[in-house]
C-alpha positions as CSV (number, residue, x, y, z in Angstrom):
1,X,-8.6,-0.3,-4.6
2,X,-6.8,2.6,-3.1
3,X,-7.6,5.9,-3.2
4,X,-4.5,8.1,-1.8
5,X,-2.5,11.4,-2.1
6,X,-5.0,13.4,-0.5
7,X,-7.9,14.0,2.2
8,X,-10.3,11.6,0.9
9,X,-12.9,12.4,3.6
10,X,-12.5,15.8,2.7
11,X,-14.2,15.5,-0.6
12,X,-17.7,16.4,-1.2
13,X,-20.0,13.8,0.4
14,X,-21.5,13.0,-3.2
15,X,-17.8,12.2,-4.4
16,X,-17.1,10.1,-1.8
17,X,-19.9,8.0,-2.3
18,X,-19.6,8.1,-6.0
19,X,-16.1,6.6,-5.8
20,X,-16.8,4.1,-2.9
21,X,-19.9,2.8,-5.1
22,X,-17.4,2.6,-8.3
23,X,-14.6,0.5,-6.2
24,X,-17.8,-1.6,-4.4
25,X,-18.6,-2.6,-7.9
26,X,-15.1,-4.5,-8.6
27,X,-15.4,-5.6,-4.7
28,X,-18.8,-7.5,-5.7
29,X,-17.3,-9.2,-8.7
30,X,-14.6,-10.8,-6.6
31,X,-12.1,-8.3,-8.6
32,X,-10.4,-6.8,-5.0
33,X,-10.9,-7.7,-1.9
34,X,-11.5,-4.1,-0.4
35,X,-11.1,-0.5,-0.7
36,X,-8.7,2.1,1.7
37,X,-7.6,5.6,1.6
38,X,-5.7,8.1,3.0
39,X,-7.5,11.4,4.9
40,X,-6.7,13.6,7.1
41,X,-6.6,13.0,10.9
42,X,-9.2,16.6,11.1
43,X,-11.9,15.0,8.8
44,X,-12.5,12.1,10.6
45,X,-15.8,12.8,12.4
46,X,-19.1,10.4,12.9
47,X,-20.7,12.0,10.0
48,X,-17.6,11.0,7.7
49,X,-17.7,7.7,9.2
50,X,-21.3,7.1,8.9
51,X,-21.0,7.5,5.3
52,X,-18.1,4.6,5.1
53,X,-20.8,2.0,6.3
54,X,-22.6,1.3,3.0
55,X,-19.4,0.4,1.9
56,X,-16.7,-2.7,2.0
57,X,-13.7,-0.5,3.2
58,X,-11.0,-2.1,4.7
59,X,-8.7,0.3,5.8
60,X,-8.0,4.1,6.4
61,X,-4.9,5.6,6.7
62,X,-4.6,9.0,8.5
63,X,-2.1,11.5,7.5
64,X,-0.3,12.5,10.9
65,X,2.8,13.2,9.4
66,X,4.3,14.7,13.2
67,X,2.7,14.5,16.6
68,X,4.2,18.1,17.7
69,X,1.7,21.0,17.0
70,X,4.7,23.3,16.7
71,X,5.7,21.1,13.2
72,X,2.4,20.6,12.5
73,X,2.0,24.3,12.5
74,X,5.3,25.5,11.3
75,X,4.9,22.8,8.1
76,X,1.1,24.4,7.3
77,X,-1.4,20.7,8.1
78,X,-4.0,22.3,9.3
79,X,-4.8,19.7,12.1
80,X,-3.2,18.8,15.5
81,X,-1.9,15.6,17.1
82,X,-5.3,15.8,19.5
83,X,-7.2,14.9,15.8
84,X,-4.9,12.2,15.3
85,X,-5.3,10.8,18.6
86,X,-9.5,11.1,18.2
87,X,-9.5,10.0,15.0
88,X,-7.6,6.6,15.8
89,X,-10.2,6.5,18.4
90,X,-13.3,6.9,15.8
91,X,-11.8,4.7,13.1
92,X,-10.8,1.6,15.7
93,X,-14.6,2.0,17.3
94,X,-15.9,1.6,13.4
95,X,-13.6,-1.7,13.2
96,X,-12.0,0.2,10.3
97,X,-7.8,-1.6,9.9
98,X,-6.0,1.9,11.1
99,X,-2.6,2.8,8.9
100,X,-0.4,6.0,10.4
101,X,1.3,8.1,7.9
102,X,4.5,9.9,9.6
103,X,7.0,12.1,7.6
104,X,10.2,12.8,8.7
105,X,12.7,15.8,7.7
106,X,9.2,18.9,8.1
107,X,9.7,22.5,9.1
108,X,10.2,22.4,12.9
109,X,11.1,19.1,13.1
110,X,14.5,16.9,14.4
111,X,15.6,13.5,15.3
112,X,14.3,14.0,18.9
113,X,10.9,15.2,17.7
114,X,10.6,11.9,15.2
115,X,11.4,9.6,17.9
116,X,8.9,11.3,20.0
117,X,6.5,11.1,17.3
118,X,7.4,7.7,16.6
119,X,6.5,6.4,20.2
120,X,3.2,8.6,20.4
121,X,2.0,6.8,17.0
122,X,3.2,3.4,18.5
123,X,0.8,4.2,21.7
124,X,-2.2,4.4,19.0
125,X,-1.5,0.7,18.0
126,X,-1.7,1.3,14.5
127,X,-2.3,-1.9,12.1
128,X,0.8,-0.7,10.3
129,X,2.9,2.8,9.2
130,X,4.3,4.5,6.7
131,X,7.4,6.8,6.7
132,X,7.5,9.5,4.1
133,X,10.7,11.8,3.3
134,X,9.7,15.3,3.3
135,X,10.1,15.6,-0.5
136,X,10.1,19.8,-1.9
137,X,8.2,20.0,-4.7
138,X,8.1,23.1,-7.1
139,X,5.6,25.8,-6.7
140,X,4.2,25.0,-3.0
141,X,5.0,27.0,-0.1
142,X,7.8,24.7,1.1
143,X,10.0,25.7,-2.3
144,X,9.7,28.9,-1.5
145,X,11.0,28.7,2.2
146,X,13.7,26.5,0.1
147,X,14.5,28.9,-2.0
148,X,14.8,31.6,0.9
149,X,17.0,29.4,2.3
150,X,14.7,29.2,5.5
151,X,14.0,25.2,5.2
152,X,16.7,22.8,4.7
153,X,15.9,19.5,3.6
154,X,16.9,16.5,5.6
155,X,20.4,15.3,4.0
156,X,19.9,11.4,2.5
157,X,22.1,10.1,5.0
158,X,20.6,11.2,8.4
159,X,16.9,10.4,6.5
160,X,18.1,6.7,6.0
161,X,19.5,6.5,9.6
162,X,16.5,7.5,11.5
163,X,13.5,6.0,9.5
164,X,15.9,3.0,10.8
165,X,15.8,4.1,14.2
166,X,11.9,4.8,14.0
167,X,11.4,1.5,12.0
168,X,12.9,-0.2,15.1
169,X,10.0,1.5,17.2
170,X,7.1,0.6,15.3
């Protein structure tokens, strides 16, 4: 059971257990055989973890999305590359499996930044990663820089050829 599309460890401590119970129920009945999420690298703490031992999860996957804290910044995250780098720490020291989220085509970023990224997420050792197109969707903040004409998407072409390149890294 997956829980993703968000900061799961952000949630309310009572939510987080409520939903880990629900998906532990299936897990004892032999239903699935284990529960991840996604979070954000910056609520990744001890406390958060603590909370994950009562419960069968498998894996966590941590949104880095960029490992420059100028495009971390520019594209509005709210964490750093630093909380990536502890919170693959904390997760690998609770023997959680550790997925990466990167995105490529954010405010800020280009090909040399990805690559860079890339290779700084491939130093963590992650059990595996996910590339995600920067994808503008209606009503956020993004749109509106869209709209201004002060972000640019990245064109489909150059998006295909370097998630290729950066596949061939990880």
């Amino acid at each position: 059971i997956a829980f993703y599309g968000g900061n799961f460890l952000g949630l309310p401590e009572a939510d987080i257990r409520f939903l880990l119970a629900e998906a532990s129920r299936f897990r004892d009945q032999g239903l699935t055989d284990g529960i991840r999420f996604s979070t954000r690298p910056d609520t990744v703490h001890p406390r958060t973890l603590a909370i994950l031992r009562d419960f069968p999860v498998s894996a966590v996957e941590i949104g880095v999305q960029s490992m420059s804290d100028a495009v971390l910044t520019a594209s509005g995250r709210g964490h750093t590359a630093q909380d990536t780098v502890n919170a693959a720490g904390l997760l690998r020291e609770a023997g959680c499996q550790l997925g990466m989220q990167m995105m490529v085509g954010l405010p800020g970023d280009d090909t040399a930044g990805a690559l860079d990224t890339a290779r700084r997420i491939a130093g963590l050792s992650p059990d595996f990663v996910r590339i995600y197109p920067t994808v503008v969707l209606a009503g956020t903040p993004l749109a509106v820089h869209f709209e201004q004409g002060t972000y640019r998407p990245l064109p489909l072409d150059l998006c295909v050829s370097l998630v290729a390149r950066l596949w061939r890294i990880f």
